[in-house]
C-alpha positions as CSV (number, residue, x, y, z in Angstrom):
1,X,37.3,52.2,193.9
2,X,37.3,50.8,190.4
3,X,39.7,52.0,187.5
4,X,38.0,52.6,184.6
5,X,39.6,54.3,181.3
6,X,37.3,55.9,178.4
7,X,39.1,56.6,175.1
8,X,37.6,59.4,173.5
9,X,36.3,62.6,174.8
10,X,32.9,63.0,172.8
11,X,29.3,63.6,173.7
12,X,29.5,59.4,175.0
13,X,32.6,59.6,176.4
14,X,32.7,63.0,178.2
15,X,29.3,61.8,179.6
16,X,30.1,58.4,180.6
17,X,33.4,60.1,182.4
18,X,31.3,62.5,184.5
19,X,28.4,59.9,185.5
20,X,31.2,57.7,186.5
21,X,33.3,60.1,188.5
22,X,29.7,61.0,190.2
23,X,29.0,57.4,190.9
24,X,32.4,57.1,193.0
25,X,34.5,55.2,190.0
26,X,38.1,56.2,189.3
27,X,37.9,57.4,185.6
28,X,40.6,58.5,183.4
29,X,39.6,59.9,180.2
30,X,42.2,59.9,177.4
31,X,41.2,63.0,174.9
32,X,43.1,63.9,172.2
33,X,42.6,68.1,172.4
34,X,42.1,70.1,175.9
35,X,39.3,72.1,175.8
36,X,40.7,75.5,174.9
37,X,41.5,73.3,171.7
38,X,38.5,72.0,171.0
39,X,36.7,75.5,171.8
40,X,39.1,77.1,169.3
41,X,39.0,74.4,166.8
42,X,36.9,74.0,164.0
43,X,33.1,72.5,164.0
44,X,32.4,68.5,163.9
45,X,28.5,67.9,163.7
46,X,25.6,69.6,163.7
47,X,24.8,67.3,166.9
48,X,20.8,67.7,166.4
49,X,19.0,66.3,169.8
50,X,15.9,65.4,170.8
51,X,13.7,65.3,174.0
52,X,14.7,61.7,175.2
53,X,18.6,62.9,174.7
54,X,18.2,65.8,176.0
55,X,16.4,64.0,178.9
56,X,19.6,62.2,180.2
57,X,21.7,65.4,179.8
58,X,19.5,67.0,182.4
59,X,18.8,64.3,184.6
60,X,22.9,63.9,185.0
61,X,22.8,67.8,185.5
62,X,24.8,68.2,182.1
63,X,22.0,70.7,180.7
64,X,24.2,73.7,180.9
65,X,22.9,75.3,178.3
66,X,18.9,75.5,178.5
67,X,18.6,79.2,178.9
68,X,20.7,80.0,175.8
69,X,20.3,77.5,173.1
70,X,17.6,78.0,171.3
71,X,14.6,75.4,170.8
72,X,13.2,73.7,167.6
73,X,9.1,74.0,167.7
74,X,8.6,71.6,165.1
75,X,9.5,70.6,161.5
76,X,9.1,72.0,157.9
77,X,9.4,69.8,155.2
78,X,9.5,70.8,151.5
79,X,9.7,68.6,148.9
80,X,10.2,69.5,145.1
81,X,11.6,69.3,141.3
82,X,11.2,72.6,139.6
83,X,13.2,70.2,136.8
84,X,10.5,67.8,135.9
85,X,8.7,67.7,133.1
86,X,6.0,69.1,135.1
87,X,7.3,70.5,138.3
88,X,6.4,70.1,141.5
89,X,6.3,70.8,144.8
90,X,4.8,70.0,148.6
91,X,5.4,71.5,151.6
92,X,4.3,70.6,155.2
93,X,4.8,71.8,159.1
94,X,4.3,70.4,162.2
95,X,5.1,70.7,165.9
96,X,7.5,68.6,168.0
97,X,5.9,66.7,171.6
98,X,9.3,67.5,173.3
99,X,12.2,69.7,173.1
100,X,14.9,69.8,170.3
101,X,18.2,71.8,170.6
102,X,21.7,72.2,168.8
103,X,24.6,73.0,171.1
104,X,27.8,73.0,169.0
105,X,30.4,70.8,170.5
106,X,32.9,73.1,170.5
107,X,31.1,74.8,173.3
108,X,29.6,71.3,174.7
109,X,32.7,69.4,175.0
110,X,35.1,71.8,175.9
111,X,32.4,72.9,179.3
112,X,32.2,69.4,180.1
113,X,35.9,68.7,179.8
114,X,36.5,71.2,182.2
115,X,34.2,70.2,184.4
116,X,35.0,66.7,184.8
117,X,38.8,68.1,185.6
118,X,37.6,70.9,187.9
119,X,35.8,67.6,189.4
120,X,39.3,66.1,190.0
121,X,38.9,63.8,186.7
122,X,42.5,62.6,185.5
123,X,42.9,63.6,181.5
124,X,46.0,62.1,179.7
125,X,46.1,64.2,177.2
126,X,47.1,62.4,174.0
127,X,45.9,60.6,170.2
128,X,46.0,56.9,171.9
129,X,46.2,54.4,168.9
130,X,46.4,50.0,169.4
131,X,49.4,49.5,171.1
132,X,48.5,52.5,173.6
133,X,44.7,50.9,174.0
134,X,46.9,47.3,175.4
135,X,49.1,49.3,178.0
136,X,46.0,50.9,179.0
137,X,43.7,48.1,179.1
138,X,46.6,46.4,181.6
139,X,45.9,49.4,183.8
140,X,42.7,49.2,184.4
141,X,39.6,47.0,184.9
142,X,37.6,48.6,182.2
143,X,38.6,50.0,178.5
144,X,35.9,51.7,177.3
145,X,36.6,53.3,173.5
146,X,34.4,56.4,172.3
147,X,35.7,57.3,169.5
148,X,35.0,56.2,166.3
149,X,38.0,58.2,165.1
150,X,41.4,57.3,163.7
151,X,42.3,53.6,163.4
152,X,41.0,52.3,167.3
153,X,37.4,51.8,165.8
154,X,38.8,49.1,163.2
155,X,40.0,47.0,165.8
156,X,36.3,46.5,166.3
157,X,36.0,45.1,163.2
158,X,32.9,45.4,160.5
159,X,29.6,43.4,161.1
160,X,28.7,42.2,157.7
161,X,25.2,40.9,158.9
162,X,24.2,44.4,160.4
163,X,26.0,46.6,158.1
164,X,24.3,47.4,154.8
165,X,26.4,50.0,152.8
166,X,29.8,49.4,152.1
167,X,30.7,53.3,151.2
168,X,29.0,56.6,152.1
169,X,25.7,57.5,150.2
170,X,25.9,60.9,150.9
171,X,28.3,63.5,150.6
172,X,28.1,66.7,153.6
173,X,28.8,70.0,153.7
174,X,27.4,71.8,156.5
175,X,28.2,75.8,157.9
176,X,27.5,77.6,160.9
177,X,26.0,81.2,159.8
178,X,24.9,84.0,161.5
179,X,23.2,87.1,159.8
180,X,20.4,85.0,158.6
181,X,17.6,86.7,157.9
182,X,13.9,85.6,159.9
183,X,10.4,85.0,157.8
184,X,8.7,86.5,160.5
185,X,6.6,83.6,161.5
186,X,6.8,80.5,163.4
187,X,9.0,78.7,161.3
188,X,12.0,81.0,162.4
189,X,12.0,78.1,165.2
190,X,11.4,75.1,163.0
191,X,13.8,72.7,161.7
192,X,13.5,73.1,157.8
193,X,14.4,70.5,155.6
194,X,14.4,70.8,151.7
195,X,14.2,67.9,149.6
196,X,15.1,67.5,145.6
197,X,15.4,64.2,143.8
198,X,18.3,65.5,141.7
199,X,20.5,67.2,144.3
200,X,19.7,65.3,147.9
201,X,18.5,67.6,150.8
202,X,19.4,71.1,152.0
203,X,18.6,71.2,156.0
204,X,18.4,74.0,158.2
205,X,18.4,74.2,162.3
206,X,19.2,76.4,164.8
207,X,22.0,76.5,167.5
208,X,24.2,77.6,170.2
209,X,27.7,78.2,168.6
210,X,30.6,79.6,170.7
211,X,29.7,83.1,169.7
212,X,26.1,83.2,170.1
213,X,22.7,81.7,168.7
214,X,23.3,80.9,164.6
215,X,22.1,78.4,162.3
216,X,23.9,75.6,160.7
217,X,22.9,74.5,157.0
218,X,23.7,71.0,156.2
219,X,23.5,69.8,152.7
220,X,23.1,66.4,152.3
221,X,24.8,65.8,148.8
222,X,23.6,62.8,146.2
223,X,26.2,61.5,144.5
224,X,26.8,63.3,141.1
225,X,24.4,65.9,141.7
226,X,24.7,70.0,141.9
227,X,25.7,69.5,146.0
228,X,28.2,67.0,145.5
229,X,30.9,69.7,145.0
230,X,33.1,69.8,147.9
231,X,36.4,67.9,147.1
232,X,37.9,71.1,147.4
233,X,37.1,71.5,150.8
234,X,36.8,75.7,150.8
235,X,37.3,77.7,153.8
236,X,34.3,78.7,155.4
237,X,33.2,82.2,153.6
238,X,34.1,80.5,150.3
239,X,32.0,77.2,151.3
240,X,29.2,79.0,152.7
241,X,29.0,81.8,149.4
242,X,29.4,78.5,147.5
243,X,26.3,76.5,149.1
244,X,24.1,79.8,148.8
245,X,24.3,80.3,145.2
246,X,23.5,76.1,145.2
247,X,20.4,77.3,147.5
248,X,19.1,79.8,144.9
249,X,18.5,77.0,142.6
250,X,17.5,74.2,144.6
251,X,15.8,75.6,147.7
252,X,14.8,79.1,146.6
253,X,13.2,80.1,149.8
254,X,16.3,79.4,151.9
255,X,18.3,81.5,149.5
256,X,16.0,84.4,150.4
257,X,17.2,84.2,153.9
258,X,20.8,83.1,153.6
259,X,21.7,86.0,151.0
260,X,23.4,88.3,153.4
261,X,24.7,84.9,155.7
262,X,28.3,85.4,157.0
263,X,30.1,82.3,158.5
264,X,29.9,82.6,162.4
265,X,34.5,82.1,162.5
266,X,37.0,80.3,161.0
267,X,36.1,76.8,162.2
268,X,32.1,76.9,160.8
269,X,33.0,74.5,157.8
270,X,32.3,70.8,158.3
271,X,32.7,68.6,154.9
272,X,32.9,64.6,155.1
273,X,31.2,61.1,153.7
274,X,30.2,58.8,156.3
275,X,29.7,54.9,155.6
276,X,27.2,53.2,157.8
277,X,28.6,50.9,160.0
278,X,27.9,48.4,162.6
279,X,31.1,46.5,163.9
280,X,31.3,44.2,166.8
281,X,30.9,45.5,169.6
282,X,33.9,43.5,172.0
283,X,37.6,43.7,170.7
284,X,40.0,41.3,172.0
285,X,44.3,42.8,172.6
286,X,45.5,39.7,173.4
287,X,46.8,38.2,176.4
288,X,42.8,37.7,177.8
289,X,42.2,41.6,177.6
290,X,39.3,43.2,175.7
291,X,37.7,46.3,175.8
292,X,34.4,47.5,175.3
293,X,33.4,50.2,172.0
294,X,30.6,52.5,172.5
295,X,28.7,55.3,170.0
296,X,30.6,56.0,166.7
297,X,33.2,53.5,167.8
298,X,30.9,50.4,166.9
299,X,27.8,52.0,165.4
300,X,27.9,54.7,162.3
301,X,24.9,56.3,161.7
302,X,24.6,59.2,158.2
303,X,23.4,62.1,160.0
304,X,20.6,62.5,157.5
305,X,18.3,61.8,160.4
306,X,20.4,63.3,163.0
307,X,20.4,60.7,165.2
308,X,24.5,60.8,166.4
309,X,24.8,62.5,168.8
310,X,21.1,61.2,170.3
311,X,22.8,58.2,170.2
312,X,25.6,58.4,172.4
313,X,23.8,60.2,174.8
314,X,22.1,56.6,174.9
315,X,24.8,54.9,174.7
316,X,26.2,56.3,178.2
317,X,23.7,56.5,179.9
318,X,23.1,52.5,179.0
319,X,26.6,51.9,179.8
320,X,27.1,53.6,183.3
321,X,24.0,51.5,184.4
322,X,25.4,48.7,183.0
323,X,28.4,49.5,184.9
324,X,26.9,50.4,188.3
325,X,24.7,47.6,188.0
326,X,27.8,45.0,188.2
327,X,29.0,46.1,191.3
328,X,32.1,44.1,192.4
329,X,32.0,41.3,189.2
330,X,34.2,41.6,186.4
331,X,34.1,43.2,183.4
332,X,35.6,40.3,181.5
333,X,34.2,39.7,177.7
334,X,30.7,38.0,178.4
335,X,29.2,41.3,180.6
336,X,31.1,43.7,177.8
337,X,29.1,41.7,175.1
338,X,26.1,41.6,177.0
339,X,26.4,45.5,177.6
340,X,26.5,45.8,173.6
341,X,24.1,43.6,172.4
342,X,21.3,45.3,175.3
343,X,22.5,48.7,173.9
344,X,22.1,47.2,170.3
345,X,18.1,45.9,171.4
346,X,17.3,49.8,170.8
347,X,19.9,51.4,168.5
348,X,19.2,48.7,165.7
349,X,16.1,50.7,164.7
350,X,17.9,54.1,164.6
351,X,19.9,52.1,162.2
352,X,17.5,50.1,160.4
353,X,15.1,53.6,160.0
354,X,18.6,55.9,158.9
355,X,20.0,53.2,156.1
356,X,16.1,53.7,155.0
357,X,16.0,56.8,154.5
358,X,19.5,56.9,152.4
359,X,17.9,54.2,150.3
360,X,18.1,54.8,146.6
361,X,15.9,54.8,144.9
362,X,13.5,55.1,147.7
363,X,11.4,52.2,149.2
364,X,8.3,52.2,147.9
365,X,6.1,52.0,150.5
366,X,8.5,54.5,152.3
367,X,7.7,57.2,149.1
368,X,4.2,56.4,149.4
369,X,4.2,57.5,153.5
370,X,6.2,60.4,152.8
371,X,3.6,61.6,149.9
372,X,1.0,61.0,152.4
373,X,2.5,63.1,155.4
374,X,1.4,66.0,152.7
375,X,-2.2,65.1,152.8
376,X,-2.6,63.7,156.5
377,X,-1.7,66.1,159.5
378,X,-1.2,62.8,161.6
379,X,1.1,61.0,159.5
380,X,3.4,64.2,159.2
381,X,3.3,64.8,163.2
382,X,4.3,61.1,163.9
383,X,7.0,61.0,161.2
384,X,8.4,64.2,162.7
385,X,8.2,62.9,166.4
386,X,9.9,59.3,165.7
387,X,12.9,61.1,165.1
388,X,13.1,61.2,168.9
389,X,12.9,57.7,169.4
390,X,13.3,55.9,166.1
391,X,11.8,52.9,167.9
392,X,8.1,54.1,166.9
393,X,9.3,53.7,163.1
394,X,9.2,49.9,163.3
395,X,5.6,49.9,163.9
396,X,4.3,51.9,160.7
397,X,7.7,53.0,158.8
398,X,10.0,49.8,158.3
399,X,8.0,47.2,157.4
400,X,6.0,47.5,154.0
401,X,3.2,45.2,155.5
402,X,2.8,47.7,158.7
403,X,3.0,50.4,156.5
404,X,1.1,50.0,154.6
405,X,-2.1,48.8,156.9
406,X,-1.1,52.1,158.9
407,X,-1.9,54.2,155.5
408,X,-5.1,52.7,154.8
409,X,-6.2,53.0,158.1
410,X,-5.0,56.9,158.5
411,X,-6.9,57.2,155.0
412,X,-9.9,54.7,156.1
413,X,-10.4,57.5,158.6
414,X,-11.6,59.9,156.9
């Protein structure tokens, strides 16, 4: 039986561990909280996924939560500037193909923490930092690091050819709230998004929380601007009072419904900056040992386009074929650089498509598909739907030349 070792108990980790310990490999997962921790503790993402993602959860029989966490039916987006000299606005909605659900990790990661241990799984529960990752390593035939946490995901070091942004462009609040109150319509199950060149964008989705359905509001903070107010960092009613008044402002008809919004406990506050980053994806510990980084740990994404946790969903499920695929060989530093670079053939266009859409000022083309996806039904149904597989984006979205045949023949069209 091969010894394999995962650093990091996240959505990659915790699902690598339990597709591994189902395969037959001996698996030891190092986390740094047990699960009543991380139940009790306070939120870390709004963990938006899509069908594909959700996909691999419920083909590894990890979907424990499809009869309780609610579904997104499709997408509202509302762009304006009630400050221009003449104001503004547009608004459009459109349906998803495929599922899309929230399930806070609190209640994600703590279920499948247990579950791997009720499985027998070994847990060394404990914050592992470089010199632990060597003893480990020597252990083991396979170091695989999860985390993009704390100071392991530097030994990875930065990819200056893949990495465009050298600090965050976005600053985050976001706040799980219940006591929101419905429009009535189909939108109650939409993801909303508000957008407002002066302040950034104020999101809203639904999810499973440890105390019931709720919905999380993310704002998405430009720098300088009226949400960029959170050095602070208030407790959650303060926070959440705080972003509500900034809603009646800048995204009037989500103040409607969060007036009476109380924070869901004492953990719903999440604030933060995130720099996107690619780093390499092998790090060497000396003595001819390396280990392998996975998800956060090598690749960063903003989650303006939500694409984090989707991504390490991918991540292990490309890894544990990767894995069961080399059979008896070694895991020595060609296969762990192979395993990246395959798992980098796909996630380079989540990236390239997220450090798009934190581009300021906008692309051009990129503001003139956006404008469009007012005026054509199809553009605003694909640009919803890529967000499952950001893949479709480099056909129409990334490239100015592509997008901008794509436009004229959406418009030719009619």
């Amino acid at each position: 039986m091969r010894r394999i070792a995962i650093i990091g108990a996240g959505q990659a980790g915790l699902q690598l561990a339990l597709g591994l310990q189902a395969a037959d490999y001996d698996v030891t997962l190092v986390s740094e909280r047990t699960a009543e921790q991380i139940r009790d503790g306070r939120v870390t993402s709004t963990q938006l996924m899509f069908g594909p993602a959700l996909a691999l959860e419920r083909a590894a029989g990890l979907n424990l939560w499809d009869d309780r966490a609610p579904v997104m039916r499709g997408l509202e987006m509302n762009q304006w500037d009630p400050t221009a000299e003449e104001p503004w606005s547009a608004r459009f909605t459109t349906t998803y193909d495929a599922e899309v659900r929230s399930v806070d990790q609190r209640v994600k990661l703590s279920a499948w923490l247990e579950l791997f241990e009720a499985r027998g799984g070994r847990v060394e529960f404990r914050a592992a930092d470089a010199d632990d990752l060597a003893e480990i390593a020597a252990r083991h035939e396979l170091t695989v690091v999860g985390t993009g946490r704390g100071a392991l995901s530097s030994l990875f070091g930065r990819d200056e050819a893949r990495s465009v942004y050298d600090r965050p462009q976005r600053a985050l609040a976001a706040f799980y709230a219940c006591g929101v109150t419905p429009r009535g319509d189909e939108t109650d199950a939409y993801l909303r998004v508000t957008g407002m060149p002066s302040a950034g964008d104020a999101i809203v989705l639904q999810a499973l929380t440890v105390g019931g359905p709720c919905e999380i509001l993310l704002l998405e903070a430009k720098s300088g601007g009226p949400y960029d107010c959170w050095e602070d960092r208030p407790g959650p009613r303060e926070g959440l009072r705080r972003a509500v008044e900034l809603l009646r402002t800048y995204a009037p008809w989500e103040y409607e419904r969060f007036a009476g919004a109380e924070p869901t406990d004492e953990g719903a506050a999440l604030y933060g900056a995130i720099t996107p980053t690619v780093r390499h994806g092998v790090a060497a510990l000396g003595g001819g040992r390396y280990v392998l980084g996975m998800a956060d740990a090598v690749v960063v994404n903003d989650p303006i386009t939500g694409q984090g946790a989707n991504n390490a969903a991918r991540a292990a499920a490309a890894y544990l074929d990767a894995i069961v695929r080399r059979g008896e060989l070694p895991y020595d530093e060609r296969w762990m650089r192979g395993t990246f670079d395959a798992y980098w053939e796909h996630t380079r266009y989540v990236h390239a498509f997220t450090d798009l859409m934190l581009r300021q000022p906008p692309a051009e083309h990129v503001s003139r598909l956006l404008r469009a996806a007012f005026e054509f039904p199809e553009i605003a149904h694909r640009f919803a739907n890529g967000y499952a597989d950001p893949l479709d984006y480099h056909d129409w979205l990334i490239d100015p030349e592509r997008a901008d045949a794509y436009l004229a023949k959406i418009a030719g069209s009619r």
